[in-house]
C-alpha positions in Angstrom: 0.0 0.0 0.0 2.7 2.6 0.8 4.4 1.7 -2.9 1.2 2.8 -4.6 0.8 5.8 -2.2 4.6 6.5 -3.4 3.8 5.7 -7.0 0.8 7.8 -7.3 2.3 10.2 -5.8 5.5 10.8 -7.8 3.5 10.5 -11.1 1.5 13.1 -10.3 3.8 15.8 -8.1 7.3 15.2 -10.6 5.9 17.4 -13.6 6.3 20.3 -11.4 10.0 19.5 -10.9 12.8 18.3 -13.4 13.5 14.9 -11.6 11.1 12.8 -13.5 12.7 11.4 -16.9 8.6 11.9 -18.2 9.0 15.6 -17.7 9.7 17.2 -21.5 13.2 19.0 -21.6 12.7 22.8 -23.7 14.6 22.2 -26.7 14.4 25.5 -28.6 15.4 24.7 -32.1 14.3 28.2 -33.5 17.3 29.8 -35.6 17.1 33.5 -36.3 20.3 33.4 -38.5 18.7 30.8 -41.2 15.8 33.0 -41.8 13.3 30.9 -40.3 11.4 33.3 -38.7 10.4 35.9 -41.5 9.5 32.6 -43.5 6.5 32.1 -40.7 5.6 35.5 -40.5 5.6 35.4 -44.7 3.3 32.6 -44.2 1.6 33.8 -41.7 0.8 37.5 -43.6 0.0 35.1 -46.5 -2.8 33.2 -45.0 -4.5 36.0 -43.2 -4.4 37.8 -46.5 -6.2 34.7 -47.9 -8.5 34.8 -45.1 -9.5 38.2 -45.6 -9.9 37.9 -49.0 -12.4 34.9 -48.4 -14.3 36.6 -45.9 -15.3 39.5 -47.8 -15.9 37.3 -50.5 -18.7 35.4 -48.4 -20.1 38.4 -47.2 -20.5 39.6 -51.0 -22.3 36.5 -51.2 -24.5 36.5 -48.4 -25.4 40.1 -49.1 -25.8 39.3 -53.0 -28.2 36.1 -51.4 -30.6 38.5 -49.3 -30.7 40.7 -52.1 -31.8 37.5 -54.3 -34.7 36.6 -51.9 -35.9 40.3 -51.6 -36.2 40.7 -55.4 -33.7 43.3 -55.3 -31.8 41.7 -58.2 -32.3 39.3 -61.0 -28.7 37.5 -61.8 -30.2 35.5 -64.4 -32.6 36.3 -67.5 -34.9 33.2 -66.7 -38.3 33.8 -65.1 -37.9 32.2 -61.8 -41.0 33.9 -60.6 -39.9 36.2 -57.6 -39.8 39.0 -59.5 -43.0 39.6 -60.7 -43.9 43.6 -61.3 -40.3 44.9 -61.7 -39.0 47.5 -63.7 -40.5 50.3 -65.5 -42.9 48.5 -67.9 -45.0 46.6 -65.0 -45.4 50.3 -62.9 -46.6 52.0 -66.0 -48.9 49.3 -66.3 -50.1 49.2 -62.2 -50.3 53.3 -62.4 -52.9 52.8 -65.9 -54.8 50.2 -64.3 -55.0 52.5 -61.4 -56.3 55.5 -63.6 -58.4 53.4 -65.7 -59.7 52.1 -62.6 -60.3 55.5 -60.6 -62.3 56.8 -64.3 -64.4 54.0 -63.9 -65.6 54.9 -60.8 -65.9 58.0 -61.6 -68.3 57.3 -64.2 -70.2 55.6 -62.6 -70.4 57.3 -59.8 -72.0 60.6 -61.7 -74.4 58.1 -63.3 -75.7 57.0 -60.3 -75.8 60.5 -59.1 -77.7 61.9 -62.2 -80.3 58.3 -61.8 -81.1 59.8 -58.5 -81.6 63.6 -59.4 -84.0 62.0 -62.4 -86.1 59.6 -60.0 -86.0 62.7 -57.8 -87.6 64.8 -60.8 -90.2 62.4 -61.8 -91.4 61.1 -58.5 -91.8 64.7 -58.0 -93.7 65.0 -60.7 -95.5 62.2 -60.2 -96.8 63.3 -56.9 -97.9 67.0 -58.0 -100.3 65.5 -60.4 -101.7 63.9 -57.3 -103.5 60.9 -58.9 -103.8 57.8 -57.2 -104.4 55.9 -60.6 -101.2 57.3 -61.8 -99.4 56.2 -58.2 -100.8 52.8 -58.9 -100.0 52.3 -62.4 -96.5 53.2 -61.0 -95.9 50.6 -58.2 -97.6 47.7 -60.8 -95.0 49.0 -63.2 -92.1 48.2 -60.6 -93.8 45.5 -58.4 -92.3 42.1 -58.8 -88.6 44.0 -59.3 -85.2 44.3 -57.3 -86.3 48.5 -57.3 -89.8 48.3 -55.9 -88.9 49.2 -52.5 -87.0 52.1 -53.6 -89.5 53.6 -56.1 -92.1 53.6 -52.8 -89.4 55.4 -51.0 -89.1 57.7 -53.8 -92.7 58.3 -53.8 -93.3 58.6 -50.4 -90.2 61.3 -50.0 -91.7 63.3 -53.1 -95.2 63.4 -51.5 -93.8 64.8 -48.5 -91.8 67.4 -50.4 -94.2 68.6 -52.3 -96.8 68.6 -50.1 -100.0 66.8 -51.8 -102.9 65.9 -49.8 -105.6 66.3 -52.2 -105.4 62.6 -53.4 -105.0 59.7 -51.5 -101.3 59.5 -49.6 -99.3 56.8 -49.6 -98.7 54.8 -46.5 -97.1 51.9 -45.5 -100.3 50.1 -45.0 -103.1 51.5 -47.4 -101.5 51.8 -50.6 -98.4 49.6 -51.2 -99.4 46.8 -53.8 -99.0 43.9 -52.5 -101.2 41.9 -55.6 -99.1 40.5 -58.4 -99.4 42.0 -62.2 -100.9 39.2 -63.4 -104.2 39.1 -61.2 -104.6 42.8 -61.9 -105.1 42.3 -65.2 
């Protein structure tokens, strides 16, 4: 037991001193006078250079790569469907869609406007002749359509306007048709 203690103990203690023949001796075998040295720092300079050179070449790429995926740049002439509206031609053609778009609805828009001023003017009409034949013949000429609703309204606003009460007014309950064109007939 005292032999292993001993053992033990000189393997692990004798790399501190320079009794043990496992302790490495400091052979120096660097010679200044051959040149050696400025041929490692010549290597040295040469493959940091390379280094560098490499590393700004892969941060071309990755920046060349982002691009790529944001559309930024097309490398290639092939379609490879990322960039879809780019350039000049495709903007022209969204800013004339745009325009065409914004006439359209402009167009329509003062149609719609003038349809209202003329059902304004004829309802108005319509109600200063006071006739309840007439106000009948009207709603059987729109009953059964997508409009009726809004020709009564039309009717009803134009009485109120103009202020007839000779005739028969229209309400809600006496005088909206509710009898189909056929039996009327």
């Amino acid at each position: 037991m005292k032999w292993a203690i001993l053992a033990i103990f000189l393997l692990t203690f004798t790399g501190c001193m320079d009794i043990s023949p496992l302790t490495p001796e400091m052979n120096q075998r660097i010679n200044n006078q051959d040149g050696q040295i400025e041929d490692i720092r010549n290597n040295q300079n040469g493959f940091m250079l390379e280094l560098g050179k490499l590393r700004n070449q892969t941060d071309i790429n990755a920046r060349d790569i982002g691009n790529m995926q944001q559309g930024l740049i097309n490398q290639s002439n092939q379609n490879s469907g990322v960039q879809i509206l780019q350039g000049e031609g495709p903007l022209i053609l969204v800013f004339a869609l745009g325009t065409i778009a914004m006439l359209l609805v402009y167009h329509y828009r003062t149609r719609a406007v003038k349809g209202e001023k003329v059902v304004e003017l004829l309802s108005d009409q319509i109600a200063l002749y006071d006739d309840v034949n007439l106000d009948n013949d009207v709603f059987m000429s729109a009953l059964n359509t997508e409009v009726e609703e809004e020709v009564y309204h039309a009717m009803i606003k134009s009485q109120e306007r103009t202020g007839t009460t000779k005739g028969q007014r229209l309400t809600a309950a006496s005088h909206r048709p509710k009898v189909s064109r056929s039996s009327l007939r």
